[in-house]
N, C-alpha and C positions, 0 to 999 in steps of 0.2 A: 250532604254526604258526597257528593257529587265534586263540591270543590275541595273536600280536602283527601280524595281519589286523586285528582288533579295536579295538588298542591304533593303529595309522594309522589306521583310519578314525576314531575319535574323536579324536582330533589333529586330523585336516582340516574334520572337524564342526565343533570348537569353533573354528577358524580363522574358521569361513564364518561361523557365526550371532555369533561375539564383539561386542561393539559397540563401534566404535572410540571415542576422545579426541573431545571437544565442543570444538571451538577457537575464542574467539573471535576475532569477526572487525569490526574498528572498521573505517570507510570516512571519507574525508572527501570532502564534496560538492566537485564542481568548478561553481563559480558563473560558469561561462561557456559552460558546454553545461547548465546546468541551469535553469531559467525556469518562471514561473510568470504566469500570461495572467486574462483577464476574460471573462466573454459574460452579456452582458445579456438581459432579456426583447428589449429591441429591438432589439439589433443584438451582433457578436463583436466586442470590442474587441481582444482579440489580447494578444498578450505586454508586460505593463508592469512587471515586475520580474526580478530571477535570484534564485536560490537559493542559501545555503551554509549551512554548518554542517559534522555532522557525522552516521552512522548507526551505530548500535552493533546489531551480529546476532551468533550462530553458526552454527558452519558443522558441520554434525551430517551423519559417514557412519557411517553401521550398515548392516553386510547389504547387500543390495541398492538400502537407500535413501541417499540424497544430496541434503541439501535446506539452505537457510538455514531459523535459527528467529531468531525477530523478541518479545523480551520489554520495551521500553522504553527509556528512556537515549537515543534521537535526539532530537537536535536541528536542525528541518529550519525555519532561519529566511528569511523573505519579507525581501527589503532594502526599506529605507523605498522607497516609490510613494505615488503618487494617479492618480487617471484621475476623468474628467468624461464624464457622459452627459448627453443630453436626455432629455425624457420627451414622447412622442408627444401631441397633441393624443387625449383619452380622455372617453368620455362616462360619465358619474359617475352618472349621474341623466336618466333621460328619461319625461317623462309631464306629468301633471296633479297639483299646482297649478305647479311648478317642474321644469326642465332644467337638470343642473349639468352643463358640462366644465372641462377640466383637461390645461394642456399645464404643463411644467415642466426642467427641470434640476438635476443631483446632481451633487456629488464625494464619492469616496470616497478617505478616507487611509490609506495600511497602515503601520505603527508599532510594530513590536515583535510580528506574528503571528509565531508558529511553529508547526510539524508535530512529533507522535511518532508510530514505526508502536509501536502496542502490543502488536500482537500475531499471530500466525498462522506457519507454514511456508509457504515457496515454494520451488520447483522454477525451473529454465528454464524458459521457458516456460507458468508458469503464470497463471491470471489473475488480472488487479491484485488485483481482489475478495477473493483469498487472502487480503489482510494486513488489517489493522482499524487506522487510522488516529485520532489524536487530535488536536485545535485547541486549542494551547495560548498561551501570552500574550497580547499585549492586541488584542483583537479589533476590527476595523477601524472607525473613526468617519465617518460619514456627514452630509451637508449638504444642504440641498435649499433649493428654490424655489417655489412651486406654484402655477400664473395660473389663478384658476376664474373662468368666468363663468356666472351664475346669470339664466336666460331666465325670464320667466315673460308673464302676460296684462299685466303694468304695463308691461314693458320688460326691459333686459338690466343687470345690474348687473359689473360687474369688481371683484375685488379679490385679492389675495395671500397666501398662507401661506407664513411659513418653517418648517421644520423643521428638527431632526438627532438623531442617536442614533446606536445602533449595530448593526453587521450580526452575527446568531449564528448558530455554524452548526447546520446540520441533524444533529444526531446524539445518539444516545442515552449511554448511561454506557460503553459500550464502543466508542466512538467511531464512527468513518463504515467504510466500504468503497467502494474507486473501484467506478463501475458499468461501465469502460470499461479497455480495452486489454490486454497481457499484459507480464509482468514479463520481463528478461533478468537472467540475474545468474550469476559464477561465483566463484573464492576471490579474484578480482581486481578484479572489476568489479560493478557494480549498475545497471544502468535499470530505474526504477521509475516509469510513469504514475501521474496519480492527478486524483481532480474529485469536489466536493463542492457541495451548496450551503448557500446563506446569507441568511437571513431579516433583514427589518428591522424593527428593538426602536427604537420612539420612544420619544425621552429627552422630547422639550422641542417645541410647534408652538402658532405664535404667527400673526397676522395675521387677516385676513377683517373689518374694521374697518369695513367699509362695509356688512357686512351685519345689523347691529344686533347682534351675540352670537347669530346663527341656529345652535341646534343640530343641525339637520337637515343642513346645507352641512358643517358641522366634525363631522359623524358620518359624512357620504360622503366625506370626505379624511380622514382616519383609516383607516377601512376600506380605502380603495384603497394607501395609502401601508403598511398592514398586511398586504397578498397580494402586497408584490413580491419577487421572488424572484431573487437574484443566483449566478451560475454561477461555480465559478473551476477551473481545472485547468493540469496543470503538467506536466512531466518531471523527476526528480531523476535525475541520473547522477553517482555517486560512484565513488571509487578505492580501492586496501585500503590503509588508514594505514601499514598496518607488511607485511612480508613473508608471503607467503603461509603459511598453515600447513604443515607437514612433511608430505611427499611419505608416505604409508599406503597399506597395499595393497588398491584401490577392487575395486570387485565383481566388473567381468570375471576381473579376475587371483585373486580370491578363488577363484573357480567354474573358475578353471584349475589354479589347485593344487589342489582340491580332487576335480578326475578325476585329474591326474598323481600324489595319493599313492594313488587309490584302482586304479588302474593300474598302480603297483610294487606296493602289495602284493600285487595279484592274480599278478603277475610272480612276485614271493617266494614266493606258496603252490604258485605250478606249479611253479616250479623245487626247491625242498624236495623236492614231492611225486613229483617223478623222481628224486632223488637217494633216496629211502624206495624206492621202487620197485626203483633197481638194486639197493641192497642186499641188498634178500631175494630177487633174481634170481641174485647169485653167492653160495655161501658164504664164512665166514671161514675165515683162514688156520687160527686152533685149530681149526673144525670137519673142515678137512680132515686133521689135523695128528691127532685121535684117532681117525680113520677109517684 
């Protein structure tokens, strides 16, 4: 009775800790609940693109746990956009021998950006920060304008710089993590926040013609145009490309089989163990039989 006590509970054992099927799970973005927005040093521009593509995870239940894993393969692309900002009246330079400011305007074009989450497990509920995020194709091109006027004891001079190049983002070899929000997601659905930022890389900055080639003016517009720092975040909400994975027996139900066999068998050994009990309470018929 003993071993086959034994023989159910290791049945129910390996039931509980087994580790189920790793199923993948493709999602295609819906680019009409999914959007991707701006916010500038000077103001939130708000939402100027949507999103589509597509999100490649699996959907891993072991044991008690229950989570997506996130290894590569999304394709989470920005539709072409542009947006136009100003650039605030900004003091560049204030003192002796010269005072430089600087107001101006920028557009930026998006062309071919896209997102991978590369990497990390998420939960419901978990936060965004979970996943590591990659900035892949062609990374946004930027324009600008830049009105400085250069004050000094002689009087005030005006003149112009253009620039452009491109915005990179802020992140290292393993990509970014959003700093904000929490994930939703089950074998159906995905919302995924996410907000990075992005630095600006001059290509090419030409003008100030009227200041004879001063490199003092064209080193404080460099520098300034080198600490701006552009904000971008988004929402992706995707749906499961294909049918959800096959119905497995999740944890609660694991941890319920796993009292109900250990419950028969306990059943099994008591009941055995009275049936052991009557018999050497009556004898058998042969004992009575050579008595």
């Amino acid at each position: 009775m003993k071993r086959i006590f034994r023989s159910g509970l290791a049945a129910c054992l390996v039931t509980f800790v087994q580790p189920q099927p790793v199923h993948a799970a493709p999602f295609t973005i819906d680019h009409e609940m999914s959007w991707f927005a701006a916010d500038t040093e000077s103001s939130d521009i708000g939402r100027i693109a949507p999103l589509g593509g597509h999100v490649e995870a699996e959907w891993v239940e072991s044991g008690l746990a229950r989570y997506f894993r996130f290894r590569g393969g999304s394709s989470i692309e920005v539709a072409p956009a542009s947006h136009r900002q100003s650039i605030a009246r900004t003091t560049l330079s204030e003192g002796t021998p010269i005072s430089v400011t600087a107001v101006g305007a920028f557009e930026v074009r998006l062309q071919g950006l896209e997102f991978d989450i590369v990497g990390g497990d998420a939960r419901d509920l978990d936060p965004a920060s979970s996943l590591s995020w990659m900035t892949i194709g062609t990374m946004p091109a930027i324009e600008g304008t830049l009105d400085v006027t250069v004050s000094s004891a002689l009087g005030n001079i005006d003149t112009t710089f253009e620039y452009s190049g491109r915005l990179r983002p802020e992140q290292d070899e393993d990509g970014f993590r959003p700093s904000r929000g929490t994930v939703q997601l089950d074998e159906a659905f995905l919302l995924l926040p996410f907000d990075l930022f992005f630095e600006l890389s001059i290509e090419s900055i030409s003008g100030g013609d009227d200041l004879d080639s001063s490199p003092v003016v064209l080193s404080l517009v460099e520098d300034f145009l080198s600490r701006q720092r552009f904000r971008y975040y988004g929402e992706l909400v995707a749906l499961a490309a294909n049918e959800p994975p096959p119905a497995s027996v999740s944890a609660p139900q694991t941890l319920a089989l796993l009292v109900v066999g250990l419950a028969l068998a306990g059943l099994r050994r008591r009941r055995d163990g009275a049936f052991d009990a009557q018999a050497s309470t009556y004898p058998s018929t042969n004992d009575a039989t050579e008595k």
